[in-house]
N, C-alpha and C positions, 0 to 999 in steps of 0.2 A: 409790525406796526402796533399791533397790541399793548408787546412790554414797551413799545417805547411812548403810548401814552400812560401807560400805568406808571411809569418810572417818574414822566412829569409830572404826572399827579401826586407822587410821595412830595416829590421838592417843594411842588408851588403849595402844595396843604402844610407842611412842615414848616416854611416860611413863616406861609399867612400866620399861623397857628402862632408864632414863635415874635409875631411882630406884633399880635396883640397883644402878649402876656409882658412884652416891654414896654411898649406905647402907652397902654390901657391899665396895667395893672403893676407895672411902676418894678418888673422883673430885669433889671438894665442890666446885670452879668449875662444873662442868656444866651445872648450872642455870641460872645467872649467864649463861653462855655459850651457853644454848638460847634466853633471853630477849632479852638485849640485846646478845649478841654480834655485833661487824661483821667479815666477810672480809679491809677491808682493816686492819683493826688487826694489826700486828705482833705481839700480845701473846697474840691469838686464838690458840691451838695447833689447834683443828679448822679454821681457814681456812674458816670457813661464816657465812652469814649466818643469826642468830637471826631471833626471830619480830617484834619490831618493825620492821628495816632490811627483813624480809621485807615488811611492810605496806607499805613507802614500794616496792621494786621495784613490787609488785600494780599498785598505782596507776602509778608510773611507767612502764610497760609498758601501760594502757588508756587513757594522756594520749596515747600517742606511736602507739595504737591510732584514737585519735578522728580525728588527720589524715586515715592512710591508710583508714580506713572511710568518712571523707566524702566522699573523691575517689572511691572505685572505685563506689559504690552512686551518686553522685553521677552519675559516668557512665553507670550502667548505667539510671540513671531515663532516660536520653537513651537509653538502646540500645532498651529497652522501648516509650516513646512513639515510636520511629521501626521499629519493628516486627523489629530484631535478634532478641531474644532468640526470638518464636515463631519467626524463620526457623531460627535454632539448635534449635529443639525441633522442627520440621519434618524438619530434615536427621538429626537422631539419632533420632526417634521410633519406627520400625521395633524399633530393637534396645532403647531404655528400655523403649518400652512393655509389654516381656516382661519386663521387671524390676522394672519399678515399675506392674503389670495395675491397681493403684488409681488411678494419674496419668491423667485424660482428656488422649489425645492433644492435642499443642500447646499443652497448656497451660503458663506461664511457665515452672512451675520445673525444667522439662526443661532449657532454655536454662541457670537458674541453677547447678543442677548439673553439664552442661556446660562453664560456663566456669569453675565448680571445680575439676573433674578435670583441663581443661586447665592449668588454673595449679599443681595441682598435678605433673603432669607434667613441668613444664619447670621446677619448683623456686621457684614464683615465689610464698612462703608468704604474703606482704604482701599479695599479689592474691589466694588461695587462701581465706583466713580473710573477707574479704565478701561475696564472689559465697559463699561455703557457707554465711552466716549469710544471706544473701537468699533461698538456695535452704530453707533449717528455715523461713523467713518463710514461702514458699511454699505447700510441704509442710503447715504448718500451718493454711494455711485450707481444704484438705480434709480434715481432719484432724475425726472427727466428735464425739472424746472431746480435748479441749484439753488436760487433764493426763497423759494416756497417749500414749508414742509411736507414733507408726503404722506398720506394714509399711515404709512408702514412707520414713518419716527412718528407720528400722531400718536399711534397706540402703542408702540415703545414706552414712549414715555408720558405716557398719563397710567399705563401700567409701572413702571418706575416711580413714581411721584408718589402712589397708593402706599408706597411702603411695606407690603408685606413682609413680615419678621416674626420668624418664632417665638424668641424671647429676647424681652424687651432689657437687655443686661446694664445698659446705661446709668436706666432709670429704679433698678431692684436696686444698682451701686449705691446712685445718690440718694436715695431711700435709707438701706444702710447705713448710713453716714450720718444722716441725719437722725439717727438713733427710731426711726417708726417703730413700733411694735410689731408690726408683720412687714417687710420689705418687698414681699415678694406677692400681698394681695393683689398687687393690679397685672398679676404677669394674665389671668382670665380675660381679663378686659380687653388689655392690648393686643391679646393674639385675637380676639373675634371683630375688637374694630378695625387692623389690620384686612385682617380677610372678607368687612362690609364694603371698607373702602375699595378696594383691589377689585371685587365683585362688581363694584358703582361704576367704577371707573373703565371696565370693562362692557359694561353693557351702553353706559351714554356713548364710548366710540362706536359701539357696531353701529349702536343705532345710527348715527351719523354718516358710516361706511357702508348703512343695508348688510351689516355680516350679520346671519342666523346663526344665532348663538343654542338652538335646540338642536345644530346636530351632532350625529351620534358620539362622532370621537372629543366634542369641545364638554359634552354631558360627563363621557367616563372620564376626559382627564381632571378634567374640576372636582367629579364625586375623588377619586381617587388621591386627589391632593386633601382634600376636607379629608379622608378617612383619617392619611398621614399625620394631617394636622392634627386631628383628633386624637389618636394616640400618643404623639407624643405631648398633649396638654393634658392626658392623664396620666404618664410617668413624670412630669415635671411636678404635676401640683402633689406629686407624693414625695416630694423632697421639700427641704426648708431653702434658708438664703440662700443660706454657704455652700450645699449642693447645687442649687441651679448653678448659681456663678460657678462653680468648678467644672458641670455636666458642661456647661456654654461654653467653657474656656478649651475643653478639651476638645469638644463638639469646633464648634469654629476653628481656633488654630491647628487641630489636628488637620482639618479638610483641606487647609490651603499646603500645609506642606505635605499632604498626599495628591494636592493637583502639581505640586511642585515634581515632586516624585516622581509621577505618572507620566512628565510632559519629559524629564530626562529621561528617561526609562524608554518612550516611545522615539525621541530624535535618536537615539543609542538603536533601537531599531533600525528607527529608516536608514542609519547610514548618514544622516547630515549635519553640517561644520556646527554645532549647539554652539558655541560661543559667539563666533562670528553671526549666528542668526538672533542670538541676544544681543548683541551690540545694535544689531540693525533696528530692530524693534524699541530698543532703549533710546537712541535718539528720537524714533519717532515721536515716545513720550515725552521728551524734553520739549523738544515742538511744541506737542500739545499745551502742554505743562505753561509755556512762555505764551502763547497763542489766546487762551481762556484768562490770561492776567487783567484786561480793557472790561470783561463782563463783569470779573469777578467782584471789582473794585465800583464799578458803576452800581449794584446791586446794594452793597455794603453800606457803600457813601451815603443810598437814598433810606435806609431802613437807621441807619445813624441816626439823621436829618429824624425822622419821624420821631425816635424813641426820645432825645434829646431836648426837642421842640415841647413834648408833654402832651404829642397828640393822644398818645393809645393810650392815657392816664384822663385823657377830656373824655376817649370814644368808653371805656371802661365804663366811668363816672355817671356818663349818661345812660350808659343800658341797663346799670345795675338801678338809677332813678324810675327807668322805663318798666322795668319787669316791678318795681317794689309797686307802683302808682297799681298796675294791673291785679294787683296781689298774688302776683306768683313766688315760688319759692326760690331767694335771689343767692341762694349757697353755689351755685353753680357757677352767679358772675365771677366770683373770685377765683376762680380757675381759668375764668375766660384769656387774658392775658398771654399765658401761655399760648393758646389754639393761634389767637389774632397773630403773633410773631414766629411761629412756626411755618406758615409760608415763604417767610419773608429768610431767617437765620434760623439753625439749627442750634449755634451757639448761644444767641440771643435769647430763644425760645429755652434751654438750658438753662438759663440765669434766671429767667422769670418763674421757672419751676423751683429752684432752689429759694429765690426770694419768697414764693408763695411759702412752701414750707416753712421757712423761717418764723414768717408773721403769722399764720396761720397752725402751726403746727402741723411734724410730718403726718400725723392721724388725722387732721382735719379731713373734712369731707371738700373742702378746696385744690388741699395737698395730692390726696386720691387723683380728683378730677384732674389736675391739671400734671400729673403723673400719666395718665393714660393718652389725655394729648400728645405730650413729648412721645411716649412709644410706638403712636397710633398712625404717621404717616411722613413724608420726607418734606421736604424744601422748596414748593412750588417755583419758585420764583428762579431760586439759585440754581436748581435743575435746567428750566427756561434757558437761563440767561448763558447756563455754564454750555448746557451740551447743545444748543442751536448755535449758541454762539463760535462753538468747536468748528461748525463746517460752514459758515457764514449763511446762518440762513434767516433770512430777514421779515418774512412774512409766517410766523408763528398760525394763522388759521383762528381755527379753532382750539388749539390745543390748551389755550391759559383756560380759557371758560370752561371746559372740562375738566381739568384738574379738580379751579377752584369747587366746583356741583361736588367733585368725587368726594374732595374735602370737607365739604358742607357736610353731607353724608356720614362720614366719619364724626366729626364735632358734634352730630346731634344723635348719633349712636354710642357716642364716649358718656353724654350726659345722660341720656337714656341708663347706660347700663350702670351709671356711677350712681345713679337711683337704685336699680335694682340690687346691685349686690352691697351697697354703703346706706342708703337713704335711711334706712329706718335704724340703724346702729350707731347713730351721730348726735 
């Protein structure tokens, strides 16, 4: 019920928005240009894709979804049948079990979530989005109310949503690119707002589930991940670009084609048909794949409608008028952009980092900031829409209003620390 007022509420504001800058201020393409406009047309003045070309992305983005869903669930039906997954929900269950007290020990979707978190971790999004739709699969068949989310996807995924990622490789890319003079200063940033957020987002669920988050084994796995994390953000910051992006490259891809490995290597074990238990899993994912099309495209359509309309260029416009009146320091609005459409697109939230850069310069202290947004958290909305949407569940809870707090969190931690390590070198 949530997203589905929020949804209304992009259109009818997008609208309203879009009907006064025609009526009122004599904008009479707009419409034209919210409908059938394409980015790459020359002639387009907003450089945005309207709501048609936005139809054909949707789809073009859940065709190119359908592969990679069929291979990773494909494999993981072989990880499952040769007994992977319970061993991964074996080796984590101590510390899940105190976060998901609904989940019976060992049972799969421990493992699914698992190799979630790990794929998000290492940035590895392609791998991250099946293993987390197998894990709401999961989840869902203890699930005792089918249209109501449960504790257990609650804290899924507002832990999903936070983003935690080691190294933000994306954003050191487009950095690079853009010729910055260090590409890889905000890789500090992003691993610590990554881990406030993921922290936030963890503690607003317990509290909401009554889970004690002081005992002993949720204390040492968390210190134990901070150590982790710790270490490796001081061998990374002891390399430049071109090394992280190399350590990252070999670091991620190597991992997946050692869970590749590991998963024939163990059905070669157990003795079971691995193809035929790939095939069975790989339709699954096409399923999926075709199933999450209605979400993905309704999501798109309304985040189009907004950027299009010139709302987040009014909401922009105003907060930077708001902070200037108050006399605060307004270097930060200019990154904002990015934060606000990071909920909404990943892609979006992309362009608006690059555009910042552009006008701004990669060393700006805008560029910075709105570099560490992009690194610092996933896709509130598209997450929502994609992986509720997966197992048809219609009453979202509390899970948007959590994200959004975890979010907050993160965005006033990014600005926080874009002071601390930029403010005073700009």
């Amino acid at each position: 019920m949530a997203l589905s007022r929020i949804w209304s509420a992009f259109i009818i504001i997008a609208i309203t928005v879009a009907g006064i800058k025609c009526f009122f201020f004599g904008d009479a393409q707009l419409f034209a240009w919210m409908v059938s406009g394409k980015a790459s047309d020359p002639l387009n003045p907003l450089k945005l894709d309207g709501i048609i070309e936005t139809c054909w992305v949707a789809v073009d983005i859940c065709l190119k979804l359908v592969g990679i869903l069929a291979l990773f669930i494909g494999f993981m039906n072989i990880a499952e049948k040769a007994g992977g997954i319970r061993l991964l929900s074996r080796i984590a269950g101590p510390f899940f079990s105190k976060l998901f007290p609904e989940v019976p020990r060992g049972h799969p979707s421990m493992g699914h979530m698992i190799m979630n978190f790990s794929a998000n971790l290492l940035g590895l999004d392609n791998a991250a989005t099946p293993f987390g739709l197998k894990a709401m699969e999961s989840l869902q068949e203890l699930n005792p109310d089918k249209e109501v989310a449960s504790n257990s996807q609650i804290m899924f995924l507002c832990l999903h949503a936070a983003g935690l990622n080691l190294i933000p490789v994306s954003v050191i890319a487009v950095r690079a690119a853009q010729h910055a003079s260090d590409p890889t200063d905000v890789f500090l940033p992003c691993m610590i707002v990554t881990f406030v957020g993921t922290m936030a987002a963890m503690i607003i669920v317990s509290f909401r589930q009554k889970i004690n988050l002081f005992q002993p084994v949720i204390l040492t796995w968390v210190l134990g991940i901070s150590a982790v994390i710790a270490l490796l953000v001081y061998y990374v910051t002891r390399l430049d670009a071109a090394g992280i992006q190399l350590f990252s490259s070999k670091l991620s891809n190597g991992i997946i084609l050692l869970v590749f490995l590991l998963i024939v290597l163990g059905g070669l074990y157990k003795k079971i048909d691995l193809f035929a238990a790939f095939i069975d899993g790989a339709k699954n994912g096409f399923d999926t794949a075709i199933r999450i099309i209605p979400y993905i495209l309704g999501i798109l359509v309304a985040v189009s409608m907004l950027r299009t309309s010139g709302t987040f260029d009014a909401v922009i416009s105003g907060m930077k008028h708001f902070f200037a009146l108050l006399g605060a320091d307004t270097r930060f609005v200019d990154g904002l952009p990015t934060a606000l459409i990071r909920p909404l697109s990943g892609g979006a939230a992309r362009g608006m980092m690059v555009s910042t850069m552009t006008t701004f310069g990669p060393d700006s202290f805008a560029s910075k900031l709105s570099g560490i947004f992009q690194g610092a958290s996933d896709t509130t909305f598209y997450v929502v829409a994609v992986y509720f949407g997966s197992v048809s569940i219609k009453n979202t809870r509390y899970a948007i209003g959590s994200m959004l707090i975890a979010d907050l969190v993160g965005v006033i931690t990014a600005i926080i620390l874009c002071y601390l390590f930029f403010g005073n070198s700009m």
